[in-house]
Wavefront OBJ file of the C-alpha trace (Angstrom):
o trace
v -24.300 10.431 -47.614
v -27.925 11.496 -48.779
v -28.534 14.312 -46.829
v -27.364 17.860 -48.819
v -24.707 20.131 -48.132
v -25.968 23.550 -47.568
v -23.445 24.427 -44.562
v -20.247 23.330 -43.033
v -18.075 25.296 -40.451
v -14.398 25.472 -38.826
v -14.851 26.787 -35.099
v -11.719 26.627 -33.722
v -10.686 28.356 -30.123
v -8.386 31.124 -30.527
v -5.697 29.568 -27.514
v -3.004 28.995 -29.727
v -1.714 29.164 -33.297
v -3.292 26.987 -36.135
v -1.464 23.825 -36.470
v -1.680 21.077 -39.251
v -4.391 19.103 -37.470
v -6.538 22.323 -36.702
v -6.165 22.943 -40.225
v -6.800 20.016 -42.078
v -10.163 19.954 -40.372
v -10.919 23.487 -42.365
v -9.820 22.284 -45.292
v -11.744 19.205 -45.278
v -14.756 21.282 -44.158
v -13.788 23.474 -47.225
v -13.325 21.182 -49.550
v -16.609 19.345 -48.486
v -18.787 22.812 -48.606
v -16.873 24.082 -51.914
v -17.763 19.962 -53.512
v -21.437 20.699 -52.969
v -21.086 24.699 -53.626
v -22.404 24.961 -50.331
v -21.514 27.892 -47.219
v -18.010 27.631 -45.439
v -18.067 29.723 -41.937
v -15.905 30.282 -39.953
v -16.777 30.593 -36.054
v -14.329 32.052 -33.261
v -15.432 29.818 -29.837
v -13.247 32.157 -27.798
v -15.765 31.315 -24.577
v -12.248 30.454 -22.253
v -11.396 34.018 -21.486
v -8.164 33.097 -20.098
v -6.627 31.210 -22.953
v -8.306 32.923 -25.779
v -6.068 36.212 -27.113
v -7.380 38.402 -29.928
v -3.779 37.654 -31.642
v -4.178 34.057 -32.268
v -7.653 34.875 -33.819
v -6.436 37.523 -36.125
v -3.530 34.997 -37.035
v -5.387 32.204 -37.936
v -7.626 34.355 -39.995
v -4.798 35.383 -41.959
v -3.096 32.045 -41.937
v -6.667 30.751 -43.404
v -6.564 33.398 -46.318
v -3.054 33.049 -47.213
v -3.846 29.233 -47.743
v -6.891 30.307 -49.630
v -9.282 28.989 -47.519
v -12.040 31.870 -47.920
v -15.305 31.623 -45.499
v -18.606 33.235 -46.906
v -19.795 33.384 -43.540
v -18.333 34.346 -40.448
v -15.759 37.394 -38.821
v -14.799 40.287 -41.250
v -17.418 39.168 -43.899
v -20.222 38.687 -41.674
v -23.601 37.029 -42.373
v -27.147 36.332 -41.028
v -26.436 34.673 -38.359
v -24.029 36.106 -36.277
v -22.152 37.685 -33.958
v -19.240 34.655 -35.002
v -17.790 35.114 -31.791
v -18.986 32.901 -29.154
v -17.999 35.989 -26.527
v -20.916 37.994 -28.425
v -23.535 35.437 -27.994
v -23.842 35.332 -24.364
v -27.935 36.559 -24.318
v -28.226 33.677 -26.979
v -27.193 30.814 -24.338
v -28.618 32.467 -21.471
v -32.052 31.984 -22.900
v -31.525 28.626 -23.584
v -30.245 27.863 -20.364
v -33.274 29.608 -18.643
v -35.521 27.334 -21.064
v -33.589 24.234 -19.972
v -33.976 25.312 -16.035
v -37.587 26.142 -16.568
v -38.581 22.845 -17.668
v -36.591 20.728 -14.694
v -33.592 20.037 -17.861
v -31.327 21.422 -15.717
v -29.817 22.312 -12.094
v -27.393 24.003 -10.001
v -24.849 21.395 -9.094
v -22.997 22.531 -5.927
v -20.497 19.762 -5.811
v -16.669 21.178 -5.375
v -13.865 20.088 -7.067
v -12.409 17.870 -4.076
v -15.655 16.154 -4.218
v -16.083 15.432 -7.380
v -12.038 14.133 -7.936
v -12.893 11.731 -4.858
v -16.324 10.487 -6.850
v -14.181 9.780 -9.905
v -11.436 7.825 -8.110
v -14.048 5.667 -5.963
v -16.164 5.036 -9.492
v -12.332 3.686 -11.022
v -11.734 1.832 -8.279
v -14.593 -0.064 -8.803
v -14.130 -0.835 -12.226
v -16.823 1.669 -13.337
v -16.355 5.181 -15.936
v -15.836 8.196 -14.176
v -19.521 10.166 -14.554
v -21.512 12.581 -12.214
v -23.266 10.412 -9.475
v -26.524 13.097 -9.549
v -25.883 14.388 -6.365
v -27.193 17.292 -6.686
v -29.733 15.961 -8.920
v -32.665 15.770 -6.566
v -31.822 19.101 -4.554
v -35.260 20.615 -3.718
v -36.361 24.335 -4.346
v -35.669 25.190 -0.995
v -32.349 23.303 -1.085
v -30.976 25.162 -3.868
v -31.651 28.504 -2.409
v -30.020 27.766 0.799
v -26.896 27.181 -0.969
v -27.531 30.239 -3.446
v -27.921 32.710 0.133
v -24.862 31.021 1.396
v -22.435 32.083 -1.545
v -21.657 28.928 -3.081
v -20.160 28.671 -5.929
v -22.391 26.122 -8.363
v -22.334 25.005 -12.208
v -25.578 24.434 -14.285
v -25.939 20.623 -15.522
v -27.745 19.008 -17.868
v -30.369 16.266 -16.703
v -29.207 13.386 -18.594
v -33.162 11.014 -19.323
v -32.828 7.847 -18.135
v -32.401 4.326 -19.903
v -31.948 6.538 -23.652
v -30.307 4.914 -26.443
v -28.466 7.489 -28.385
v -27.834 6.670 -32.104
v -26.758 8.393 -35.417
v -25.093 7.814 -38.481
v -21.355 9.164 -38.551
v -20.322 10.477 -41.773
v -17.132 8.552 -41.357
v -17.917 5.745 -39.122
v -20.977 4.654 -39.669
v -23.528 3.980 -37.012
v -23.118 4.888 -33.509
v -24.824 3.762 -30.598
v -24.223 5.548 -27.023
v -26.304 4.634 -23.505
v -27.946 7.177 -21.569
v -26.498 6.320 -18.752
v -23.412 6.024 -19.583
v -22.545 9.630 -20.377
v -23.753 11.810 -16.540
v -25.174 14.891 -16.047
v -22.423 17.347 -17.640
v -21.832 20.884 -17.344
v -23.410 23.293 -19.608
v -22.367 26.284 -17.575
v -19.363 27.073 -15.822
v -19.240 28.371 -12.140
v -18.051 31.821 -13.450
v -21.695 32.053 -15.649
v -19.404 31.508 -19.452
v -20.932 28.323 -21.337
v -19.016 24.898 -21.615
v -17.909 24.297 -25.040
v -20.801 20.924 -25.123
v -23.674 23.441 -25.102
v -22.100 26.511 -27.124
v -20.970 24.644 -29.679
v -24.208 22.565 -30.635
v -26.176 25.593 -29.965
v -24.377 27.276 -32.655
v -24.059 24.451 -35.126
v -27.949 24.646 -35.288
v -29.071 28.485 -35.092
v -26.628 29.085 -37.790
v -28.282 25.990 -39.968
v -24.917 24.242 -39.969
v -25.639 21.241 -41.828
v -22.646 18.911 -41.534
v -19.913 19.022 -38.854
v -16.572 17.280 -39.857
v -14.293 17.164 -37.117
v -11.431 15.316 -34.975
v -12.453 12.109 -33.574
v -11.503 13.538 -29.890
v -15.358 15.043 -30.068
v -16.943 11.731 -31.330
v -17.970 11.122 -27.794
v -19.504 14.637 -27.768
v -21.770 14.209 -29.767
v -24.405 12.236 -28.098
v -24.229 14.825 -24.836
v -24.991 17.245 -28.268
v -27.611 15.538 -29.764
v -29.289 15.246 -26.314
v -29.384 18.846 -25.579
v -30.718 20.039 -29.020
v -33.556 16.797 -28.988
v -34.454 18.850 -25.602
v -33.935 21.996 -27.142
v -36.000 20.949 -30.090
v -33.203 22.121 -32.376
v -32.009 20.675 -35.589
v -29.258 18.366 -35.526
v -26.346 18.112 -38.187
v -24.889 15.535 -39.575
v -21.550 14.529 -37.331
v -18.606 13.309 -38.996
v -15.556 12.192 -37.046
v -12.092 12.128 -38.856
v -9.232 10.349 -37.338
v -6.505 12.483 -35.755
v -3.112 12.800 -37.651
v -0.397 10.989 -35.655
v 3.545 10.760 -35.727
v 6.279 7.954 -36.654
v 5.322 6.436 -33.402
v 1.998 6.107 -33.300
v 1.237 8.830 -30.612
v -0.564 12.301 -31.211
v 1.244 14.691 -33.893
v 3.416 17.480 -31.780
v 6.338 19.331 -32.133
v 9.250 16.225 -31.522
v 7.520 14.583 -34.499
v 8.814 17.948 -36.582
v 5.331 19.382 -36.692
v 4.966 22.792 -36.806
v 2.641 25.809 -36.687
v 1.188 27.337 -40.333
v 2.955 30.338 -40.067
v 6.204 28.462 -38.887
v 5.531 26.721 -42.509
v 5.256 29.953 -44.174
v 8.214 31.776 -42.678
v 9.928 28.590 -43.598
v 9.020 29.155 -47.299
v 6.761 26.455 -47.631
v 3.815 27.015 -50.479
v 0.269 26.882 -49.576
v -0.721 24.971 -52.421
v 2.117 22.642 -51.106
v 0.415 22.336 -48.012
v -3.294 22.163 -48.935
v -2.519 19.386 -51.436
v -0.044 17.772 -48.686
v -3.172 18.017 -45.924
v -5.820 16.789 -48.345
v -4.310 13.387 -49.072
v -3.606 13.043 -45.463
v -6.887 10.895 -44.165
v -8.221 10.812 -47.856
v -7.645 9.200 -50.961
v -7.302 10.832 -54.393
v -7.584 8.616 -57.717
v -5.642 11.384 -59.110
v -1.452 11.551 -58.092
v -0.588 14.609 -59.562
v -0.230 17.852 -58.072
v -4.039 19.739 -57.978
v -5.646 23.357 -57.522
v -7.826 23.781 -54.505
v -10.757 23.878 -57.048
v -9.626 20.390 -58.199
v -9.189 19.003 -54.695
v -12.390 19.973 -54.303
v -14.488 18.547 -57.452
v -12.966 15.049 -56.112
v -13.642 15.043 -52.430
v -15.906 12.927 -51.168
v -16.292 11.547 -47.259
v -16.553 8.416 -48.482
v -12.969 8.702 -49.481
v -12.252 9.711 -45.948
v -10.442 6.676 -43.971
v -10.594 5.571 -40.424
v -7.007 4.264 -39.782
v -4.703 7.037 -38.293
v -3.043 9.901 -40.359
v 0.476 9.543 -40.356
v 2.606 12.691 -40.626
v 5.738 12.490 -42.976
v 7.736 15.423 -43.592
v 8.898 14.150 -46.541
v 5.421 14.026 -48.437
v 5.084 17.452 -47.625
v 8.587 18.100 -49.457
v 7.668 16.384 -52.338
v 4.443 18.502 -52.630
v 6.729 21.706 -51.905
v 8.622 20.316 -54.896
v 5.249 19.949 -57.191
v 3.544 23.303 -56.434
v 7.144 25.255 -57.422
v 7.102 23.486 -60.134
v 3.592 24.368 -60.688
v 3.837 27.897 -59.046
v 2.509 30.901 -61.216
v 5.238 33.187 -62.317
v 4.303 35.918 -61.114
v 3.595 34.028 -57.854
v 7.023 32.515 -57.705
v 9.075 35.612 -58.458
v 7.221 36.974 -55.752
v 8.248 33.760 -53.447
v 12.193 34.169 -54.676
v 12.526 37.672 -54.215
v 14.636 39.706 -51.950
v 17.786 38.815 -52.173
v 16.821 37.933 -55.611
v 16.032 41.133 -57.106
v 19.298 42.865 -56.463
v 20.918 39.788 -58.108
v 18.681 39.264 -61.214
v 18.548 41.804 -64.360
v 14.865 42.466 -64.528
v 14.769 41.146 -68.168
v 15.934 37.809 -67.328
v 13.445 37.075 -64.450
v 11.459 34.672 -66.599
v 14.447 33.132 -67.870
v 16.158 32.811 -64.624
v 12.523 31.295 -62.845
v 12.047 28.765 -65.615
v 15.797 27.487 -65.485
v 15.691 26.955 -61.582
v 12.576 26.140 -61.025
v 12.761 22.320 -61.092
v 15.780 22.494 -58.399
v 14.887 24.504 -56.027
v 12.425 23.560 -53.124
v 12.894 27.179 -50.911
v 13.837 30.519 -51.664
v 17.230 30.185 -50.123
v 18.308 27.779 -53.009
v 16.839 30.496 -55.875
v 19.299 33.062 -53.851
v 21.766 30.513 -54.040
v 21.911 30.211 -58.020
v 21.122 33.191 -58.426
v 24.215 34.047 -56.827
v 26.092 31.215 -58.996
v 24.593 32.305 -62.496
v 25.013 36.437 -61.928
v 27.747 37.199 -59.618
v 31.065 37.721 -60.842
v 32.713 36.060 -57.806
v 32.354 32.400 -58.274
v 33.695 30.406 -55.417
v 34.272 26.495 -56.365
v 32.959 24.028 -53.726
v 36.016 21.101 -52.919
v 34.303 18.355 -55.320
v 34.121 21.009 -57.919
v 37.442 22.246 -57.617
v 38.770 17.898 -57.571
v 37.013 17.392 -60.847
v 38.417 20.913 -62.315
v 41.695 19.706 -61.056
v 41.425 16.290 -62.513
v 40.333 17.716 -65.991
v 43.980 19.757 -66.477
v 44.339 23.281 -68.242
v 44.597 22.092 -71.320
v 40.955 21.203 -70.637
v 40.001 24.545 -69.745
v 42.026 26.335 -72.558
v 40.090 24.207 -75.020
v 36.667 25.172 -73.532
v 37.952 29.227 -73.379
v 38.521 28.813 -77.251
v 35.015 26.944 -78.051
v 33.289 29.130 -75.630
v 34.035 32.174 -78.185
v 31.995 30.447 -80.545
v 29.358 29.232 -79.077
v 28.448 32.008 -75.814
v 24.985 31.036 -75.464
v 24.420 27.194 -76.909
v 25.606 25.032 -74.666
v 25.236 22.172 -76.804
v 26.842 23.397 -79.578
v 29.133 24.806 -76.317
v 29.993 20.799 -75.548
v 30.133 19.039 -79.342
v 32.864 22.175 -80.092
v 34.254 20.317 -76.562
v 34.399 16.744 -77.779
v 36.107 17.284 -80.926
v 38.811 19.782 -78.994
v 39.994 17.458 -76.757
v 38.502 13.945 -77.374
v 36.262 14.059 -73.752
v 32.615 12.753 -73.845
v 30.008 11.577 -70.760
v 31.269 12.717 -67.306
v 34.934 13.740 -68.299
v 33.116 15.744 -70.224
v 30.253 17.800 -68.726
v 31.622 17.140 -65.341
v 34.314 19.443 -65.120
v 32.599 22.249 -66.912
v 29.817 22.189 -65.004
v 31.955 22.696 -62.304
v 33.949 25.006 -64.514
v 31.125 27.368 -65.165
v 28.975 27.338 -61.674
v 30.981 25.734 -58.787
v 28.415 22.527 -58.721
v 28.777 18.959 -59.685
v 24.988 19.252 -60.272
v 21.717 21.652 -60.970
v 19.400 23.035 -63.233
v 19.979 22.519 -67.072
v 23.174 24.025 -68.414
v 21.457 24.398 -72.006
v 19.163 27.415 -69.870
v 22.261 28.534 -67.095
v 24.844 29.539 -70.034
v 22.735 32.288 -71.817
v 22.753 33.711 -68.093
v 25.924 33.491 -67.156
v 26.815 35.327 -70.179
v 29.929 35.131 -72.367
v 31.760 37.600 -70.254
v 31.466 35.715 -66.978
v 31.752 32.394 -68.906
v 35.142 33.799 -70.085
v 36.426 34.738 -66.715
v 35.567 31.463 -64.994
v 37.065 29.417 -67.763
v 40.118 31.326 -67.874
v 40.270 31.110 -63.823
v 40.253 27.337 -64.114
v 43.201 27.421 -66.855
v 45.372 28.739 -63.811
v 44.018 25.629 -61.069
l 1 2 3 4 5 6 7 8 9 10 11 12 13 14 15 16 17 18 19 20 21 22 23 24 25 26 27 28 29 30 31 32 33 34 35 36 37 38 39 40 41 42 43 44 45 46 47 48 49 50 51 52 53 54 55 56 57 58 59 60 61 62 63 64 65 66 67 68 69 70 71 72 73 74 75 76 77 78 79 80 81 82 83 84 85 86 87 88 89 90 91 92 93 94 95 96 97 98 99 100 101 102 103 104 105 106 107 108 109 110 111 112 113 114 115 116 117 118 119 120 121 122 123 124 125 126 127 128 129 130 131 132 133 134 135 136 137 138 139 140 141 142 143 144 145 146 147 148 149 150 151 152 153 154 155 156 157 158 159 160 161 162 163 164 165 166 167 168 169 170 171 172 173 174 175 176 177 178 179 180 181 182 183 184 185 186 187 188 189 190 191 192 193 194 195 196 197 198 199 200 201 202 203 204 205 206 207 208 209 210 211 212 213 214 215 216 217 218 219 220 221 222 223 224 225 226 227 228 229 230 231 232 233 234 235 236 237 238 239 240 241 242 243 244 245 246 247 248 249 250 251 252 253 254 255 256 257 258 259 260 261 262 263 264 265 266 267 268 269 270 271 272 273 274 275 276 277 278 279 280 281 282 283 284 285 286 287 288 289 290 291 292 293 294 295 296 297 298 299 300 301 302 303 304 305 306 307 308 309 310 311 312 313 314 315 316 317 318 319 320 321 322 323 324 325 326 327 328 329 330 331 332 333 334 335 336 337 338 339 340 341 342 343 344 345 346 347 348 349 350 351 352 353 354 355 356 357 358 359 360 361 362 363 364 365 366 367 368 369 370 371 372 373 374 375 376 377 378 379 380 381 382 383 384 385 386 387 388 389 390 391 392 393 394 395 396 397 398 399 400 401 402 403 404 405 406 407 408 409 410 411 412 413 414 415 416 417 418 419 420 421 422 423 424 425 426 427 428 429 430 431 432 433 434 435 436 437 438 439 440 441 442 443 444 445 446 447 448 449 450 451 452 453 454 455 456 457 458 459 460 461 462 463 464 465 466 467 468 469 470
């Protein structure tokens, strides 16, 4: 890529809530813009009246700034080139479409819907691609206003030229070559006077000097119909890049049998954003770098180069493991916040630190850190039935043994276990299995050399002595 960054854009429609594949195209847009310390904006194309709803647009927004994905240009923070709502900007296409009409560009297509489904079926019959047969191409003046007096509904199209070879140079694919005729007049404007997303969106893209588009390969045969109208327009023309679209175990489009869901299903589930943005950036492009990033890293190594043409697969299960990396990797502060709840009413405030950096490496939600924290502070400590087999298995003379060491040694678990050994002879699993189990109900978890000091001598006591009477 030689051309510079100075712009790139996410323009979704607000119709539903943002889902992974919406938002992997931000964050590659993002990532790309924050790379060259370029513009991000953010553009509502809410032009479908009856599918767009103000509450999807304020949720993505906020689903977009609790991932961290800021725009510098766009709704809220504003900019030179707005309004950033395609609802706004209807004077803005209507002058274009008067300048297309002016100069023979474009027409009133009368053609109804029956019509046109019968032209597509005859043209497939035939072995030919569905495309406007011009019908209405060669209407004269008078011709059109007949049909104008009469009522009838009509769309504006775009005059396709003939024999035109459309070419450019896809970020991600490489060169493309599209035929003129090929493509058909298309809509620009729809019969209730709102413009089609072909003409709004390119529009857009260059009036607000958008400089690369990155987007899902469903619009990579948009983009001539695009290029045509702004070569007509005499507008500038970004750079298209066309990523592939992220698909499931099977090979077919990502949805919701796949286990896909929304961002703020994610978040109420207790997922991470950094989990997610470093989940989403690997998805489609490769990283030299394995390890767990900050957005700011993700960003100093992207590069659409690194951006691959195969299909994204979606695994669940690499987006657990990233969960697993950004908890590790979670802020304090952050991850108290994440825990909390429950938590708090559990957890002495001078132990929160303690408490974080002992679970932290075995916990992947907050329903786990409510879980120890249940097991390390409460004085109620119920045994699960593998715990209570090995406690079992381990005899009271065991636990007596462990009562009496525990006295010296409250908070050193090491110390805790050696005292163990030369008690009563036990050493590997006979040994730490049963007072694990002893002390927190589980056959496994975090580190016991960080749970005991928690616990606490007193509680240590009282479960030791409990398991003398098993």
């Amino acid at each position: 890529m030689t051309a510079a960054v100075t712009k790139t854009r996410f323009a979704p429609s607000p119709t539903g809530y943002l889902h992974i594949g919406n938002l992997r195209t931000a964050l590659f847009n993002v990532l790309l813009a924050r790379h060259a310390r370029a513009t991000f904006m953010l553009r509502i194309e809410d032009t479908d009246e009856m599918r767009s709803h103000e509450q999807y647009q304020l949720s993505l927004q906020e689903d977009l700034a609790w991932l961290g994905l800021d725009w510098q240009e766009g709704p809220v923070v504003g900019g030179a080139f707005g309004p950033y709502r395609q609802a706004e900007r209807d004077s803005i296409y209507e002058k274009y479409f008067v300048a297309l009409e002016t100069r023979g560009l474009a027409y009133p297509c009368f053609c109804s819907e029956q019509e046109l489904k019968m032209a597509r079926r005859a043209q497939l019959a035939g072995g030919k691609p569905p495309r406007y047969s011009g019908k209405c191409a060669g209407l004269s003046t008078q011709e059109v206003e007949a049909r104008l007096a009469q009522g009838l509904p009509f769309v504006l199209r775009f005059r396709i030229p003939q024999d035109k070879a459309i070419t450019f140079n896809d970020l991600v694919r490489g060169p493309q070559n599209f035929r003129s005729e090929d493509i058909g007049d298309f809509i620009i404007r729809r019969n209730n006077g709102s413009p089609a997303f072909f003409f709004c969106n390119a529009i857009d893209d260059a009036l607000m000097q958008v400089s690369h588009v990155v987007r899902g390969e469903d619009h990579l045969t948009n983009t001539p119909r695009q290029i045509l109208l702004l070569e007509a327009l005499q507008l500038p023309i970004p750079h298209y890049g066309h990523i592939t679209l992220i698909v499931g175990h099977d090979g077919t489009p990502l949805s919701k049998r796949h286990g896909s869901r929304n961002i703020g299903q994610l978040r109420e589930a207790g997922f991470l954003p950094e989990a997610i943005i470093n989940y989403l950036a690997r998805l489609g492009h490769t990283y030299d770098n394995p390890a767990f990033m900050t957005l700011e890293q993700l960003a100093a190594d992207f590069s659409i180069a690194r951006l691959g043409r195969s299909p994204a697969h979606y695994d669940e299960q690499q987006l657990l493991h990233w969960q697993r990396e950004a908890v590790a990797h979670a802020d304090p502060a952050a991850l108290w916040q994440w825990v909390s709840g429950d938590v708090e009413n559990l957890v002495p405030q001078a132990q929160q630190q303690a408490f974080l950096d002992a679970v932290r490496h075995n916990i992947v939600f907050p329903e786990e850190a409510r879980h120890w924290a249940g097991v390390i502070f409460a004085d109620d400590l119920a045994l699960g039935e593998e715990a209570r087999q090995a406690v079992r298995q381990a005899g009271s003379a065991f636990f007596q043994a462990a009562a009496e060491a525990v006295e010296h040694h409250p908070h050193d678990f090491k110390a805790l276990a050696n005292d163990l050994k030369q008690r009563t002879g036990k050493k590997g699993r006979d040994l730490f299995l049963p007072l694990r189990a002893a002390l927190t109900g589980e056959l496994d978890g975090p580190e016991m050399g960080q749970l005991l000091p928690l616990i606490s001598q007193r509680r240590a006591r009282q479960r030791l002595a409990a398991c003398i009477q098993q």
